[in-house]
Every structure is written in C-alpha cells, then in structure tokens.
N, C-alpha and C positions, 0 to 999 in steps of 0.2 A: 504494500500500500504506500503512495506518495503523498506522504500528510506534513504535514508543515506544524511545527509545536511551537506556539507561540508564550512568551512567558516576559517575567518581568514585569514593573511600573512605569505609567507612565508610555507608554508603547501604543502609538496609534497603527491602526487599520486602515485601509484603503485601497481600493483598484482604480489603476488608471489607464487605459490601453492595452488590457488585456495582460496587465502586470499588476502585481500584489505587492503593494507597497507598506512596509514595517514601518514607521518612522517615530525613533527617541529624540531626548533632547541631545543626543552626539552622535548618532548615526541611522541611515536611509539604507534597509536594503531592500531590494527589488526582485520578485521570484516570479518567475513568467506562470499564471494563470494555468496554463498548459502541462506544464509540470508537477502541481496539485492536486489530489484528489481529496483530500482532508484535513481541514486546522484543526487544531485541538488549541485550547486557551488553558491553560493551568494557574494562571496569576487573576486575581481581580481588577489589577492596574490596566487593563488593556479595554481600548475603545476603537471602536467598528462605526463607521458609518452605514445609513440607511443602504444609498448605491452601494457599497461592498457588499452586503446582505442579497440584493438584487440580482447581482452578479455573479455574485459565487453560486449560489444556488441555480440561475439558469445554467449554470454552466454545471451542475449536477458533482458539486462541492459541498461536501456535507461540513457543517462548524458544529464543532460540541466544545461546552464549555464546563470544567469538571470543577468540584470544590476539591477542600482542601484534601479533605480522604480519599477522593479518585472519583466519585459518585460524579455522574453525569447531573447536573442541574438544566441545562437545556442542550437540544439536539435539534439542529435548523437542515432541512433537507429540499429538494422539488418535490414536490409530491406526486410524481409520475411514477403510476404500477403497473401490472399488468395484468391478467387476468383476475380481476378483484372480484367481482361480485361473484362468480362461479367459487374461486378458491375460497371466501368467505362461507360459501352456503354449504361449502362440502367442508371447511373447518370445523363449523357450527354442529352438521348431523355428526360429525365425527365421535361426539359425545355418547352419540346414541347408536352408533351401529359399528360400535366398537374398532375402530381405526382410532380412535385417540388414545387405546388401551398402549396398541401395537407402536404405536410414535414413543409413548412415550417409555416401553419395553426396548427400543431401537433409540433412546438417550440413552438411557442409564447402562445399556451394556458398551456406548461406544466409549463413554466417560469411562467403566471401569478396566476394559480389554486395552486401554491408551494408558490408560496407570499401571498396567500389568506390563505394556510394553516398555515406557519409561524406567520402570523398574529393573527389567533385560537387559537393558541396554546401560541404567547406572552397576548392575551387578557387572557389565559385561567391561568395564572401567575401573570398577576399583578391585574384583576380585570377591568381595565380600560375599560369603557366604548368607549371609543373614538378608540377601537384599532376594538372592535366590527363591528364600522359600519365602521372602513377602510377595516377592514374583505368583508362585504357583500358588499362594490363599486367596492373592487377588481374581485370580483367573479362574478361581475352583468356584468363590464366592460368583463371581459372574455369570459360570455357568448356572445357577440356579435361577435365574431370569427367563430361559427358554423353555423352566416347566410350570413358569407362573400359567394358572390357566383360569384366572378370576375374568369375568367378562364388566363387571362392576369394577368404574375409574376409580373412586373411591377406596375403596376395598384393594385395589389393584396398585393404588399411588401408598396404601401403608405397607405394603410386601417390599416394595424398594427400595421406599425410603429404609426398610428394615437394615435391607440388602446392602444399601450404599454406605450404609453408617457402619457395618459390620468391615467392609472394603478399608473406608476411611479410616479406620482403625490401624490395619495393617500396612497401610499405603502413607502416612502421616508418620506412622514412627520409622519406618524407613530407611523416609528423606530424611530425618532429622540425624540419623548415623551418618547422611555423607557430607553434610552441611560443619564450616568450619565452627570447633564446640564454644568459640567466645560469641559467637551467636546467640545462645543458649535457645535453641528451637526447642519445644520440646512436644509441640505436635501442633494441631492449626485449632486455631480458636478465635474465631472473629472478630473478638473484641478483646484480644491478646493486644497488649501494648508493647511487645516483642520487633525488634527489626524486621525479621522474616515477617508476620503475621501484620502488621500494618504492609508492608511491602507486597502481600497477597495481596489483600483489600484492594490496595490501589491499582495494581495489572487487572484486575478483576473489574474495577470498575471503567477501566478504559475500551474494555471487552465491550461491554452494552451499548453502544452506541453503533459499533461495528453490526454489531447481532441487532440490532433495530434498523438501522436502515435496509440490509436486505431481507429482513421479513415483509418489510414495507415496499420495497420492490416488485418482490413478488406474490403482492397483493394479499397477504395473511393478516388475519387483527393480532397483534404484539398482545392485546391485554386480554385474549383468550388462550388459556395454557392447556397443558395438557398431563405434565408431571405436577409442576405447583398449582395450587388452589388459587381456582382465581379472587382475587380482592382488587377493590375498587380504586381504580386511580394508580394499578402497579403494570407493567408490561411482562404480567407471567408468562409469556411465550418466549419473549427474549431471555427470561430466567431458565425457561426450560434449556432451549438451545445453547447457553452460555457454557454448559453442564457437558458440550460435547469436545467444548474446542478449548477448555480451561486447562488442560494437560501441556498442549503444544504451544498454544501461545501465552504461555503464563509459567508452569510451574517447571517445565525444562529449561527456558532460557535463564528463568530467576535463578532455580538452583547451578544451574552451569556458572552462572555469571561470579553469584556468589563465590562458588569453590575456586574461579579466579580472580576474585583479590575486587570484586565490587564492593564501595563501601558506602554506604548511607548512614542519615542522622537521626534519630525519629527523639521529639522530645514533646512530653505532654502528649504524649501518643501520638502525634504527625510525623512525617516526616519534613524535612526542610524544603526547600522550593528546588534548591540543587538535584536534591534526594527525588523529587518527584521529576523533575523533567529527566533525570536519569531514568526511570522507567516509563514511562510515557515514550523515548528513542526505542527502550528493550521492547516491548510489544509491537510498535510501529514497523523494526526490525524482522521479529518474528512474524510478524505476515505476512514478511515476503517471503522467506525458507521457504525450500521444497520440500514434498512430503509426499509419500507414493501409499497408493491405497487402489483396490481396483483394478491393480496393474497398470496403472498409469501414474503420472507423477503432474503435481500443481504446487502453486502459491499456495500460502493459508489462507488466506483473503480470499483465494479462486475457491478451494475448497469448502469456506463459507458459505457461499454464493451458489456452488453447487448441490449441497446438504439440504439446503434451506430453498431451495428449488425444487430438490426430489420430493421433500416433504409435502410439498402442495401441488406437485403432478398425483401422488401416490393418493393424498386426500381426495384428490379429482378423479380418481380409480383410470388413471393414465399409464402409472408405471408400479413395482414392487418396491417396496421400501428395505432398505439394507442398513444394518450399522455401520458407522464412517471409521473402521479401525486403521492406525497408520500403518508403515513397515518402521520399526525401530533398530 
C-alpha cells in the first residue's frame, strides 16, 4: 500500500496540481497525488483543507485519522461500491440460511492455521522446541472448527470464541519466549500497559480502516458481523475480518522487528508520537510483503481485497468460500 503518514504540529495539508502538499513552519514537501493511495494523520496538529478533502477522495485516497492508541477516529473515503444492494440482501439472509455460520467458521480457522504457521516458521528460527509443540496445539485446536456443526450463529459464535481463547493461550505464551525478556511480555492483554501490548493495540488499530474500506468497496454493510455481535454504532464486520489478517500484518512484523533491536517509548500507557509513527511505517510496510496462498502469490493489501471479495461472491452463492491460510 502507498500511504503517506502524516505527523507532527503545526503541518498543513493541501493539493495543488495534482501534488500533495505538506507545508511546516521550515519546510514544503511535495508528493505527487499519483503516488498515494493512503494518508494516515497520527498527530492532532495537522490541518487539511476543504479542496484537499475533495480531491483526495475523487481520486479514491482514503484519509484516516487515528488517536493517540491507534483507534481510527474518522475514515474519509469515495463512496463508490459495487455490487451493493445484491451483496447487502444476501449479507442480511446470511443470518438465516446459515452462510454467516460458514464465514464466520472460515475467520477463525484462517486466524488460527496463520498462528500455527507463524509459529513454524518462528520455531523454524530459533530452534526452540517449545515453539514446536505451540505449533501443533495450535493446529490441533483449529482442527476442531470443521466438526462444529451448530447451525444456530449464536450458539455457533460461543464454540469459537471457546476455541480461539483456548488457541490464544498457547499462541501468546509462545511469542512471548522469543520476544527480547527486558520486554517483559508476558502474554496479550488489551489493556496491558506493556511495550508489546500497547504496540499490539496500535498495528491493530491501523488494520481497521484498511478492512473498512474494502468491505465498503465491495459493497458489504461493515456494521453487520458475522463472528462479533453486532452493536450499534461498531463496524462488527471489519472486526470480524480484522481477525484474518492480524497475524501477517501485525504480529510477525512487530515480533520480527522487535527481536531486531526496534525500540519504542510507551508512558502513561501511550506510546510517544516517535513510537507511533514507527508503527504506523511497520504495517504500511507489511502490506506490501508477499505472501502465497492458493498457489499463487500477492500483496497483503491485494490479499485483502481478495478475501473480502470472495466473501460477498460466496454470500451471493457465486463462488465457494475457503480459509485464506499463508505459506510460512
């Protein structure tokens, strides 16, 4: 993805001939419009005018503007989809004729068959036995997915959740053996005030915006889920799919980075503005990696886009739906 991270105080916004124009009080830089696909604003010092807004967006430039913990607070897009109303009505029945069982049996195994392969592939690095057998709990645990045979979402969304939390267990302690020990990780906790654990939060919340535009694309409602419950005013669909691609674009590059000598600030439970635009690069990064699945090989960004396309063919009873598992 070609996103442009905008930061700092004081930093205006602007397009002028098809050029994007940064301008501080001591320097003007210029990025050709063309070469952008995404800003991201991570400071509150930054101001945009109306015509920028205009522009970027016909030009199918999404701007998200995150708070201090990574959370998306707004997400400015075209609002050009595709097949809407069809993919919407067959979203909707999905509830009822059991396709929203099968989406959401096809998250949570690709979520945990990508933890099992992360896991391979860190065992296949340091040697570590112990990474081996989180390896095969992860994979054994995921195999129990394909004998769920509740046809009730409800009933069907507590077997997983069961499922994922038993995963997350084995999957969490881990990482935290290959992760450096002045770190002190000691497993993932949302509202851990830990370096890693705020450092999660925030690739995590840079994720959502990505996963809402192409849902939005391809014409699906964001705030009808299919693993989370839906509640009013949340985009449970983008939390669902977040769920597939939270492995490769988040928790391998962070852990990689880490083990070489990445260092962040986190104080009062934030991280510093340094510390964030440092991950806000690492994710933007990772979506462009390649990554083979299918027997073929894409972007993660392309791979998004394609997930999240088969999903509302497959709703549209067009094509079969498949877990999106990588090669690691």
């Amino acid at each position: 993805m070609r996103t442009l991270v905008v930061s700092g105080y004081g930093v205006g916004l602007s397009v002028k001939k098809g050029t994007i124009v940064l301008k501080t009080k001591n320097e003007v830089k210029n990025v050709s419009l063309s070469d952008v696909d995404s800003i991201v604003v991570t400071t509150s010092g930054v101001s945009i005018t109306s015509k920028a807004v205009r522009q970027l967006t016909k030009m199918g430039v999404m701007l998200v503007f995150l708070d201090s913990r990574g959370m998306p607070v707004a997400v400015l897009h075209h609002p050009f989809t595709t097949r809407t109303v069809d993919t919407r009505r067959a979203q909707y029945e999905a509830v009822h004729n059991g396709k929203a069982c099968e989406v959401a049996k096809a998250v949570v195994t690709s979520k945990l068959l990508n933890q099992a392969g992360l896991l391979a592939k860190l065992a296949r690095d340091t040697k570590l036995e112990t990474l081996v057998e989180a390896k095969q709990e992860v994979s054994e645990i995921a195999s129990k997915i394909s004998k769920l045979k509740s046809k009730d979402l409800r009933e069907l969304r507590a077997e997983l959740l069961s499922i994922e939390a038993e995963a997350a267990r084995h999957y969490w302690t881990a990482l935290a053996e290959v992760l450096p020990k002045e770190l002190k990780f000691e497993g993932r906790d949302q509202e851990g005030c830990d370096t890693v654990n705020c450092a999660l939060n925030y690739c995590y919340g840079i994720l959502y915006p990505i996963i809402w535009k192409s849902t939005s694309i391809h014409g699906l409602d964001p705030y009808a889920g299919f693993l989370h419950v839906d509640r009013s005013g949340k985009p449970v669909l983008t939390f669902d799919l977040i769920e597939v691609f939270r492995v490769p674009a988040v928790d391998f590059p962070l852990v990689r980075s880490l083990r070489s000598g990445l260092k962040l600030e986190v104080k009062n439970c934030l991280l510093n503005r340094e510390s964030r635009t440092k991950l806000v690069s690492l994710v933007v990064k990772a979506m462009g990696d390649k990554y083979s699945a299918y027997g073929e090989t894409r972007s993660l960004e392309s791979w998004v886009n394609y997930f999240v396309s088969s999903i509302a063919a497959y709703l549209r009873s067009e094509t079969p739906l498949r877990p999106l598992v990588f090669r690691w």
